[in-house]
FIKOLZA-1660 file (N, C-alpha, C; in steps of 0.1 Angstrom, whole numbers, plus 5000, padded with zeros to 4 digits):
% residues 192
   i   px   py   pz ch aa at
   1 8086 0255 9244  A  X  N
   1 8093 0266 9237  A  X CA
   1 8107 0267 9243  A  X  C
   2 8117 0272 9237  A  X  N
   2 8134 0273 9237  A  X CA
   2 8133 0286 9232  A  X  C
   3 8139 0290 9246  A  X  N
   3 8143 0306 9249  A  X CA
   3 8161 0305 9249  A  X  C
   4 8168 0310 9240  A  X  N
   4 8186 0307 9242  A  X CA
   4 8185 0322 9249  A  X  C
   5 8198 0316 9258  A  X  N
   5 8203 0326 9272  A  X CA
   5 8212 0324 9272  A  X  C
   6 8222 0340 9267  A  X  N
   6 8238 0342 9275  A  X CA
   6 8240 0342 9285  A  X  C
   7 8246 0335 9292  A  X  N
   7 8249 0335 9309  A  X CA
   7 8259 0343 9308  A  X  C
   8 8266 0344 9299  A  X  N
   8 8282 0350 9299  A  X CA
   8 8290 0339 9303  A  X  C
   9 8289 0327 9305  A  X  N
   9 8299 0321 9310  A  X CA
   9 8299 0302 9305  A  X  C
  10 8308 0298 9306  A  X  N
  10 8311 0287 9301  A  X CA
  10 8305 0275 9307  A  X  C
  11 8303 0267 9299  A  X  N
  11 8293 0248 9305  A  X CA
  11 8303 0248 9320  A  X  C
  12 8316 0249 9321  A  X  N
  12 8323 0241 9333  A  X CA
  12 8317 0253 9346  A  X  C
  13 8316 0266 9344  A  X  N
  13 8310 0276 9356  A  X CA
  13 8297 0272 9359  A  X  C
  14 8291 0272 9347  A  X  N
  14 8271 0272 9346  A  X CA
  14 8269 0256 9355  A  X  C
  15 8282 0244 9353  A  X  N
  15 8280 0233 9361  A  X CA
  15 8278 0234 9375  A  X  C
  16 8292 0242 9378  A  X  N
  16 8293 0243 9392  A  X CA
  16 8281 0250 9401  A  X  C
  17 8280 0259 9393  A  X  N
  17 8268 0270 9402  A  X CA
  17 8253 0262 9398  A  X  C
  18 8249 0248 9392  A  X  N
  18 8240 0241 9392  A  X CA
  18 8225 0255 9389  A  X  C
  19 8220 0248 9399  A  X  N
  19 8203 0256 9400  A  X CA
  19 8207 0266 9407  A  X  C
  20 8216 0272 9409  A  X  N
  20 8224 0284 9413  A  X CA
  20 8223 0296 9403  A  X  C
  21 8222 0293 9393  A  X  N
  21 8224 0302 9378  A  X CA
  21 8217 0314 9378  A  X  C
  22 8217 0326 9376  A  X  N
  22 8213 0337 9371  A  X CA
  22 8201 0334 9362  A  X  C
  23 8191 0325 9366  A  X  N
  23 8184 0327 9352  A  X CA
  23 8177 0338 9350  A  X  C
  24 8171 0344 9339  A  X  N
  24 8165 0354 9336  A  X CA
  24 8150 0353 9341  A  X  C
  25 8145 0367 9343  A  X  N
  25 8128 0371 9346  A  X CA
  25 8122 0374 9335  A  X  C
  26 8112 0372 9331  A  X  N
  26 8101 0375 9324  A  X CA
  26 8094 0388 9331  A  X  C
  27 8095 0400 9318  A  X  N
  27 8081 0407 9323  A  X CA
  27 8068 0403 9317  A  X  C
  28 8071 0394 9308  A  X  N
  28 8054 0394 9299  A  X CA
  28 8062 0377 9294  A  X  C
  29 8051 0368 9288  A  X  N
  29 8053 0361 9287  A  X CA
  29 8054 0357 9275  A  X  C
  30 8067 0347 9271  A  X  N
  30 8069 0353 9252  A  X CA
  30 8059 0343 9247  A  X  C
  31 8048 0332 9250  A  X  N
  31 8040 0329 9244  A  X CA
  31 8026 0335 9241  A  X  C
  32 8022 0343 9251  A  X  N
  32 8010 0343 9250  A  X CA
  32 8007 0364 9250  A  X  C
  33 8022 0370 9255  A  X  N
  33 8023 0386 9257  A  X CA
  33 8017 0389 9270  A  X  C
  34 8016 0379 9280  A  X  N
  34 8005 0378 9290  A  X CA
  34 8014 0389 9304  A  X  C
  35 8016 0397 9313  A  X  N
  35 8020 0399 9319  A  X CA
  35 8024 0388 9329  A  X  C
  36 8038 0386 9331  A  X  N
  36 8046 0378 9336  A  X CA
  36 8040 0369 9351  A  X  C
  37 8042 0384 9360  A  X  N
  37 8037 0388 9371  A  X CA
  37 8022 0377 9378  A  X  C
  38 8024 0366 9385  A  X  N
  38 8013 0358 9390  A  X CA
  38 8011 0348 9376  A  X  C
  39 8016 0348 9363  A  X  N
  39 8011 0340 9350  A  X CA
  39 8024 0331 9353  A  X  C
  40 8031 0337 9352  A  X  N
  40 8043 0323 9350  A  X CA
  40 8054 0320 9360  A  X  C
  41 8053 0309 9362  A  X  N
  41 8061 0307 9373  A  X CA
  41 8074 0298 9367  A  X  C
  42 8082 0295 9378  A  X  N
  42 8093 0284 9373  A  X CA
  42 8088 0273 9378  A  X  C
  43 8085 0265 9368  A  X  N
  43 8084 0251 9368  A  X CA
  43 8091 0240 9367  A  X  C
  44 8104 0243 9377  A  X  N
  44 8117 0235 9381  A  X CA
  44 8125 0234 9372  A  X  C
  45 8131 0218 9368  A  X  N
  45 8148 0217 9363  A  X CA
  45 8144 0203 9356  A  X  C
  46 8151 0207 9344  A  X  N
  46 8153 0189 9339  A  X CA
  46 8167 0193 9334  A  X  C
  47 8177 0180 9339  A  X  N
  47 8186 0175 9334  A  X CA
  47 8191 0169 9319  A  X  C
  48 8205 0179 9312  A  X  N
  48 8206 0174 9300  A  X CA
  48 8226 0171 9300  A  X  C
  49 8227 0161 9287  A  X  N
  49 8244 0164 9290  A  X CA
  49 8248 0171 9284  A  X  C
  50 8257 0178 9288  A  X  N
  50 8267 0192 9274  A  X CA
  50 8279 0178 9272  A  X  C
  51 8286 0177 9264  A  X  N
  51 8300 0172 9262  A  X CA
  51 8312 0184 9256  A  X  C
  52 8317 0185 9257  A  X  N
  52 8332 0196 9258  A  X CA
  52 8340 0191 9260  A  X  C
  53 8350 0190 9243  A  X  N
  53 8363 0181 9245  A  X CA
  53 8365 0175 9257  A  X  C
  54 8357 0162 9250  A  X  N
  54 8358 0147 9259  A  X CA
  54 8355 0147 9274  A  X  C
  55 8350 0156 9278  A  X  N
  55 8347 0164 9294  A  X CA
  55 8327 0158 9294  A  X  C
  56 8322 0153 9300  A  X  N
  56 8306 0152 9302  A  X CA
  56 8303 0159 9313  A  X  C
  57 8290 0165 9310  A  X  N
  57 8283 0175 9323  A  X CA
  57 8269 0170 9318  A  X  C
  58 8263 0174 9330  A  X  N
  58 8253 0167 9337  A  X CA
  58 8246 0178 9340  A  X  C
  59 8241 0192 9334  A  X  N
  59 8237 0205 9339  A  X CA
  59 8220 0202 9343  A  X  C
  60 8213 0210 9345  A  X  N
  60 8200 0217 9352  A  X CA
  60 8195 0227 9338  A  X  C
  61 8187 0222 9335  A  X  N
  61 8182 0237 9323  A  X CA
  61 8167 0241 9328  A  X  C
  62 8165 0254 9333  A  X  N
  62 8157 0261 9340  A  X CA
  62 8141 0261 9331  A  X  C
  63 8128 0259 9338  A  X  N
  63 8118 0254 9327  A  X CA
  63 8111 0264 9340  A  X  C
  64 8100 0272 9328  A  X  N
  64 8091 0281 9330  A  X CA
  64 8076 0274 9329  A  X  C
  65 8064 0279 9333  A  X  N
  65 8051 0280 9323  A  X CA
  65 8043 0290 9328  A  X  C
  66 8032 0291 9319  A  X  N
  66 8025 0300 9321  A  X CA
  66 8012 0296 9325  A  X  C
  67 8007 0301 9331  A  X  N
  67 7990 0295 9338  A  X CA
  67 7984 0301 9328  A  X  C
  68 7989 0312 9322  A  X  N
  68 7977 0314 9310  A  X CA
  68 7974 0308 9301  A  X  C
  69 7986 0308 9293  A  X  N
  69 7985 0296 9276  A  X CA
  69 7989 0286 9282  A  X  C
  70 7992 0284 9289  A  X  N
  70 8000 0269 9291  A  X CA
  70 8013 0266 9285  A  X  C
  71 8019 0276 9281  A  X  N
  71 8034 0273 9274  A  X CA
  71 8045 0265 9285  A  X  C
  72 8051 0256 9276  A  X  N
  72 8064 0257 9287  A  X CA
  72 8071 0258 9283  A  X  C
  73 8085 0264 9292  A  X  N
  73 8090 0274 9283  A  X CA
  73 8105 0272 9291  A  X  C
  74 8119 0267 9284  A  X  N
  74 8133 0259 9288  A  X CA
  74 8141 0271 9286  A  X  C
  75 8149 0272 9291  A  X  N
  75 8161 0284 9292  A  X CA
  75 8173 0277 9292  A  X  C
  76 8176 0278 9277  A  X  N
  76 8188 0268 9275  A  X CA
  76 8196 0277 9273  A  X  C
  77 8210 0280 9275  A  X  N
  77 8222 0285 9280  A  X CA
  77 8228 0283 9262  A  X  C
  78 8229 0294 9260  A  X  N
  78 8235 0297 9245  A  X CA
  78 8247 0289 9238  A  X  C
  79 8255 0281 9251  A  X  N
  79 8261 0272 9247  A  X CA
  79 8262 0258 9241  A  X  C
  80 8249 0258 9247  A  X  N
  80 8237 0249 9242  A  X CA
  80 8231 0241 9226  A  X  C
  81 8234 0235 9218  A  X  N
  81 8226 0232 9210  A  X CA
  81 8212 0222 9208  A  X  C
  82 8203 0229 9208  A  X  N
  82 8190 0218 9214  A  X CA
  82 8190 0206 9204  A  X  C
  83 8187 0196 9212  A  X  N
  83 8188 0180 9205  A  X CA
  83 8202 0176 9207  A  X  C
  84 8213 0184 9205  A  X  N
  84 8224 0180 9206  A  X CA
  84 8236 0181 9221  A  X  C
  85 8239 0166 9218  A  X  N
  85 8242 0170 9235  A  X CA
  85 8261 0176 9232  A  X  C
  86 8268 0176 9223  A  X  N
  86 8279 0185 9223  A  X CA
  86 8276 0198 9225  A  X  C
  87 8288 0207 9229  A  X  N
  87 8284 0223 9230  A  X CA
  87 8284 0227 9214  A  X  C
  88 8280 0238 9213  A  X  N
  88 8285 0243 9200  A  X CA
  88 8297 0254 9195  A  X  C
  89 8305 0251 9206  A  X  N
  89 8320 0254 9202  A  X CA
  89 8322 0239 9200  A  X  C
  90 8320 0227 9207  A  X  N
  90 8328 0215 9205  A  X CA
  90 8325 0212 9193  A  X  C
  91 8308 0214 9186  A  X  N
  91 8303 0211 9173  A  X CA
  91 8308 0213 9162  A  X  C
  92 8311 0232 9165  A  X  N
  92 8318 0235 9154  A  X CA
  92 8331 0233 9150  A  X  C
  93 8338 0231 9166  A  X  N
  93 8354 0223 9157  A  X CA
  93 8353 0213 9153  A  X  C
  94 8347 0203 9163  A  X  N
  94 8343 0190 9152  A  X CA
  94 8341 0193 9136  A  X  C
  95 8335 0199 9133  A  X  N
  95 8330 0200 9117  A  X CA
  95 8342 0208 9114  A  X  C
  96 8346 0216 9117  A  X  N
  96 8359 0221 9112  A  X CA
  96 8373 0212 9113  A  X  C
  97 8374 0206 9124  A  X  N
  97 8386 0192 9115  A  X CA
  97 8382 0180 9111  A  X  C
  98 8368 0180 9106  A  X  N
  98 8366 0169 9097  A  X CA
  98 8369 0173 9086  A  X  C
  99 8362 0191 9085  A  X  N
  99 8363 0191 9069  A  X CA
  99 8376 0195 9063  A  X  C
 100 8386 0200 9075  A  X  N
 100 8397 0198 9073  A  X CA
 100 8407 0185 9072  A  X  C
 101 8399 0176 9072  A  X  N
 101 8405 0164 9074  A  X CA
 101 8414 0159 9090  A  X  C
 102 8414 0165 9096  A  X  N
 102 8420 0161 9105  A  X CA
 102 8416 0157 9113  A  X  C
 103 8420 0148 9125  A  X  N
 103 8415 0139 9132  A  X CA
 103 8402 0148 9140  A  X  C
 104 8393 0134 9145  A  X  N
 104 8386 0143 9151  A  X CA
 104 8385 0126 9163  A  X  C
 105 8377 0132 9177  A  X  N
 105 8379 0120 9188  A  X CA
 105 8366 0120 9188  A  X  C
 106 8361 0107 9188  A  X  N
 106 8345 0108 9191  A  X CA
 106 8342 0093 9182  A  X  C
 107 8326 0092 9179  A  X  N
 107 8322 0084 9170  A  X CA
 107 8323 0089 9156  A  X  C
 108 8327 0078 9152  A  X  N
 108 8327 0087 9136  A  X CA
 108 8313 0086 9126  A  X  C
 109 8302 0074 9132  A  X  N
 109 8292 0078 9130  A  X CA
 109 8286 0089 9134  A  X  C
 110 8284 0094 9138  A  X  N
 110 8280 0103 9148  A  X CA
 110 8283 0120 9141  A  X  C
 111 8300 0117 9137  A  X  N
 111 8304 0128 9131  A  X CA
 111 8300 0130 9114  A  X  C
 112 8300 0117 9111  A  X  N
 112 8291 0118 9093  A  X CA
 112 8277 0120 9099  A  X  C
 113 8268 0119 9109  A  X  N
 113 8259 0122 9107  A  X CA
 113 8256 0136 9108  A  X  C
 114 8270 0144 9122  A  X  N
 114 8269 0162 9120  A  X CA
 114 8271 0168 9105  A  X  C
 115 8281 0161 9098  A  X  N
 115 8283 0164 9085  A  X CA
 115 8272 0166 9075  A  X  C
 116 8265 0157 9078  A  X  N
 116 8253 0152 9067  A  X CA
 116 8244 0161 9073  A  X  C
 117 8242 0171 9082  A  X  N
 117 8232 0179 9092  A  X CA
 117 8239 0188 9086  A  X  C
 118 8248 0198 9082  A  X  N
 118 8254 0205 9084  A  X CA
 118 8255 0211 9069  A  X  C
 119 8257 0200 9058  A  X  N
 119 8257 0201 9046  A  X CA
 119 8242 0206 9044  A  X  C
 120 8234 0201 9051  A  X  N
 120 8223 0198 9044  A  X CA
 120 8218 0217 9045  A  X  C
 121 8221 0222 9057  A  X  N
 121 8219 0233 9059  A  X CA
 121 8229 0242 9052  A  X  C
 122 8233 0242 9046  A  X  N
 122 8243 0253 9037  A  X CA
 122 8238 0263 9031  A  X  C
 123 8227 0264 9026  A  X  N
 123 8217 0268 9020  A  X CA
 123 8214 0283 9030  A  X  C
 124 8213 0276 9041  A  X  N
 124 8199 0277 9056  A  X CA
 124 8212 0292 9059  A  X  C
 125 8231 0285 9060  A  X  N
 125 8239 0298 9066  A  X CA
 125 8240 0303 9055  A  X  C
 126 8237 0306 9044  A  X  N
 126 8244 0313 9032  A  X CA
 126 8231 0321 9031  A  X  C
 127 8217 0319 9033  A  X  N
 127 8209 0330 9038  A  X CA
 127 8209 0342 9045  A  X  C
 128 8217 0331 9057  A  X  N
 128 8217 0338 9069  A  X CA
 128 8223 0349 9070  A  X  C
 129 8239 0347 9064  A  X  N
 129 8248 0359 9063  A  X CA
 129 8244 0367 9052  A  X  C
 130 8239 0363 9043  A  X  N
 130 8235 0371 9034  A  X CA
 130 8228 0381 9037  A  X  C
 131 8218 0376 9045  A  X  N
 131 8210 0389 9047  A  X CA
 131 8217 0398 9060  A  X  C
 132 8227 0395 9064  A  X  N
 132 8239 0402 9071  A  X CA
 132 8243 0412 9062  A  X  C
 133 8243 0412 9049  A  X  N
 133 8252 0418 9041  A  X CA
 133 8266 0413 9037  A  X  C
 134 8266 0399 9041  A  X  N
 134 8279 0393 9037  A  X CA
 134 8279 0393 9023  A  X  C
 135 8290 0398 9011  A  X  N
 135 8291 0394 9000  A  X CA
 135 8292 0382 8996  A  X  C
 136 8293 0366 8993  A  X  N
 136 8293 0358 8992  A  X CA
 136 8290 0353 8980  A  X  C
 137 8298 0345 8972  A  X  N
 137 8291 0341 8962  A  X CA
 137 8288 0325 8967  A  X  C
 138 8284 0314 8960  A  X  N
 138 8280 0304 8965  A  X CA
 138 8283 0293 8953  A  X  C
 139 8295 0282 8957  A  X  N
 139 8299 0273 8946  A  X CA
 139 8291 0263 8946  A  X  C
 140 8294 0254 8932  A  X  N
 140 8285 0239 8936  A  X CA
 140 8294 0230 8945  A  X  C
 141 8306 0236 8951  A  X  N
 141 8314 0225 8960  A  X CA
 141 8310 0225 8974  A  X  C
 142 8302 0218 8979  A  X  N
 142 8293 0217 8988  A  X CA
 142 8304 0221 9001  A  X  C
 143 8317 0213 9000  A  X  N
 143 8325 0214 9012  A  X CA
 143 8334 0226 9012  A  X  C
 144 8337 0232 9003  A  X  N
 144 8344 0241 9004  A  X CA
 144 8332 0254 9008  A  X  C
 145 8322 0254 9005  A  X  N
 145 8310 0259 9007  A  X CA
 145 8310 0260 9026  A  X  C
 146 8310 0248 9029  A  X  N
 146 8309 0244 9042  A  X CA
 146 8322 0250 9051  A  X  C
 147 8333 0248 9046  A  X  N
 147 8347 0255 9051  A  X CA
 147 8341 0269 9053  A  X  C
 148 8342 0274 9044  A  X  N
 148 8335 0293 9047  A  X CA
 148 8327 0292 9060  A  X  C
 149 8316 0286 9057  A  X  N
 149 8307 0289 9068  A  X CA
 149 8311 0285 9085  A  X  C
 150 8324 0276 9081  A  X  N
 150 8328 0273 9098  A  X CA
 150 8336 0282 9101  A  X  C
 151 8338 0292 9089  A  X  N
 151 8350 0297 9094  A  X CA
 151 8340 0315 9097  A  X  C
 152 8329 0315 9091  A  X  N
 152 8324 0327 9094  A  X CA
 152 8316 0327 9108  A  X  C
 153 8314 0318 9111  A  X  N
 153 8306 0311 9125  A  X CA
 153 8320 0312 9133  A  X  C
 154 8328 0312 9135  A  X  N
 154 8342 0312 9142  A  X CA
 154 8341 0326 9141  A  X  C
 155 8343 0337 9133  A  X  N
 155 8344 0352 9129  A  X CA
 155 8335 0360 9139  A  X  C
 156 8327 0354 9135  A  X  N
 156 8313 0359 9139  A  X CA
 156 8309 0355 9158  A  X  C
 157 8315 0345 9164  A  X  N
 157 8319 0343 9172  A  X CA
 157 8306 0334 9180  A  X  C
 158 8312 0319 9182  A  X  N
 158 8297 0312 9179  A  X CA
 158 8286 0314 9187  A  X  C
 159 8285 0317 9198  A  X  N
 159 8278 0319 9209  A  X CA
 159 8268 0333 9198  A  X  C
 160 8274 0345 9203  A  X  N
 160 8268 0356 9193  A  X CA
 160 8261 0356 9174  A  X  C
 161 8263 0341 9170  A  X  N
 161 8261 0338 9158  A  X CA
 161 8250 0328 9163  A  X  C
 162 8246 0323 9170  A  X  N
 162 8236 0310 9172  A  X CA
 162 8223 0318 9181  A  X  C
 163 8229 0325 9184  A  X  N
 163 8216 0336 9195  A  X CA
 163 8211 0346 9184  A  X  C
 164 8219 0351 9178  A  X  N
 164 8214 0361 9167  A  X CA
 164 8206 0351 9155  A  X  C
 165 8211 0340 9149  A  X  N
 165 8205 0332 9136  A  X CA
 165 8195 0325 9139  A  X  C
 166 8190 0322 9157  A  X  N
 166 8179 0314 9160  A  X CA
 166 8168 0320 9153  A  X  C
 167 8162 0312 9149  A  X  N
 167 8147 0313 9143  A  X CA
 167 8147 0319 9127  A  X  C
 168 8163 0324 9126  A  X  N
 168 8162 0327 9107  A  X CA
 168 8156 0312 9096  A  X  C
 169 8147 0315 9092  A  X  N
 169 8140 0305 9081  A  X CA
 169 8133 0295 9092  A  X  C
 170 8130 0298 9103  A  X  N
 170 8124 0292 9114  A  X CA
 170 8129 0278 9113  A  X  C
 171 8144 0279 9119  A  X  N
 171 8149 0270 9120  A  X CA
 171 8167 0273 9128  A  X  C
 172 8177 0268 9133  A  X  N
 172 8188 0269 9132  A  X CA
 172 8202 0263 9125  A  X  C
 173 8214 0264 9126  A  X  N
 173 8219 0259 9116  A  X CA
 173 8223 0246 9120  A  X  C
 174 8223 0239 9128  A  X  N
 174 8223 0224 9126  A  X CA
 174 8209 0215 9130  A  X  C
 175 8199 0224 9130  A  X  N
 175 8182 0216 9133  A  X CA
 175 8178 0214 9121  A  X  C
 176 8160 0206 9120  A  X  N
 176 8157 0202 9110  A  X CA
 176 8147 0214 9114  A  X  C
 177 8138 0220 9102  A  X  N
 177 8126 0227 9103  A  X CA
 177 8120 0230 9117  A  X  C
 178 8122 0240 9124  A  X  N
 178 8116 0242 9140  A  X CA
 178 8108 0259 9138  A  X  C
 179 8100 0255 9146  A  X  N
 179 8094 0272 9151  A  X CA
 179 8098 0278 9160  A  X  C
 180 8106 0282 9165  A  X  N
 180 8112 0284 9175  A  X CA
 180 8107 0300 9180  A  X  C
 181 8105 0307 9193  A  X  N
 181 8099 0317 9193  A  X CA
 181 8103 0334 9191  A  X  C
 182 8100 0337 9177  A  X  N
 182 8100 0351 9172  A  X CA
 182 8094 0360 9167  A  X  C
 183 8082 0358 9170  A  X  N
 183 8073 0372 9166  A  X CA
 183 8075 0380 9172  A  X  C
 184 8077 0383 9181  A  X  N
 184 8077 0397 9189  A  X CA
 184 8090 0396 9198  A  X  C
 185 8096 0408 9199  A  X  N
 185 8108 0411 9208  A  X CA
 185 8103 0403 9226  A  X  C
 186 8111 0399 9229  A  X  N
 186 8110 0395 9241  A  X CA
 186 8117 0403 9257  A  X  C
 187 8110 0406 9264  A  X  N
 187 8118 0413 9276  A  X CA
 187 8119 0406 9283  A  X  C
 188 8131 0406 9288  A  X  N
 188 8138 0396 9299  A  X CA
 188 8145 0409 9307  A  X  C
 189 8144 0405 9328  A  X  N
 189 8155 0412 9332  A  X CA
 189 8166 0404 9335  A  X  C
 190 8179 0404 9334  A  X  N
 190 8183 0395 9338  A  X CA
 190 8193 0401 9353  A  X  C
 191 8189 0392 9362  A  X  N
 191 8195 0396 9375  A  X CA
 191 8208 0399 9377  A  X  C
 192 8214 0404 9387  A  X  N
 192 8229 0411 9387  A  X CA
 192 8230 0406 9404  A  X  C
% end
């Protein structure tokens, strides 16, 4: 299970301070409702890369479980996009000077394949905001389609748009079909 967590702070700080990080407490556990307390413990660190204009990090993402259900349970840093090892500020500019045409530095397979991820979900953000109350109408020009939505994800500010849309249509906006965990509000403290 993938719990996203604002640290408040950026891939280059969350590097430095390693297994250092603030991660959050559980009072109950979001798989099973189980009281936290002797059920779940932290079950160490596995290593992933973020990439951030052309910069590679090597971070620690904090992993839980529970003795009750047996969940395990990753605390990925909101900067984060799971499966993908760019950040999702780096994501979304990428897709915003592709579809602006302008250069972008990377693979360019790589980048038709975010495109072709991205299109495919159009559908998935035009939901999303909608039920925001965004007025929107919705063309059949797929990319001009797509322009809006990079630009409302920019608006909307990405970090606070990716932690709020997790789990809309039980899925996010560059994954394929996921369950990700939302039935019930979750309590977290998070330390100071």
């Amino acid at each position: 299970m993938i719990i996203l967590h604002d640290f408040k702070i950026e891939i280059e700080e969350y590097n430095a301070r390693g297994k250092k990080n603030c991660f959050p407490i559980f009072e109950r556990c979001p798989g099973c409702d189980c009281i936290s307390q002797g059920n779940l413990h932290r079950n160490g660190f596995y290593f992933r890369y973020g990439l951030k204009e052309g910069k590679e990090f090597y971070i620690p993402i904090c992993r839980f479980r529970c003795l009750s259900c047996k969940v395990s349970i990753s605390i990925l840093p909101s900067f984060l996009i799971p499966y993908f090892q760019h950040t999702l500020h780096t994501m979304v500019d990428r897709l915003d000077r592709a579809l602006k045409r302008k250069k972008v530095n990377g693979s360019r397979q790589q980048l038709a394949q975010h495109l072709k991820r991205f299109y495919k979900n159009i559908h998935w953000l035009h939901s999303f905001f909608n039920e925001l109350n965004y007025q929107l109408g919705f063309s059949k020009d797929v990319k001009k389609e797509a322009l809006k939505h990079v630009k409302r994800i920019r608006d909307f500010d990405e970090s606070s748009f990716f932690r709020r849309s997790w789990g809309h249509l039980s899925s996010y906006f560059m994954g394929k079909l996921i369950l990700p965990y939302s039935s019930h509000e979750i309590n977290i403290i998070v330390p100071t």
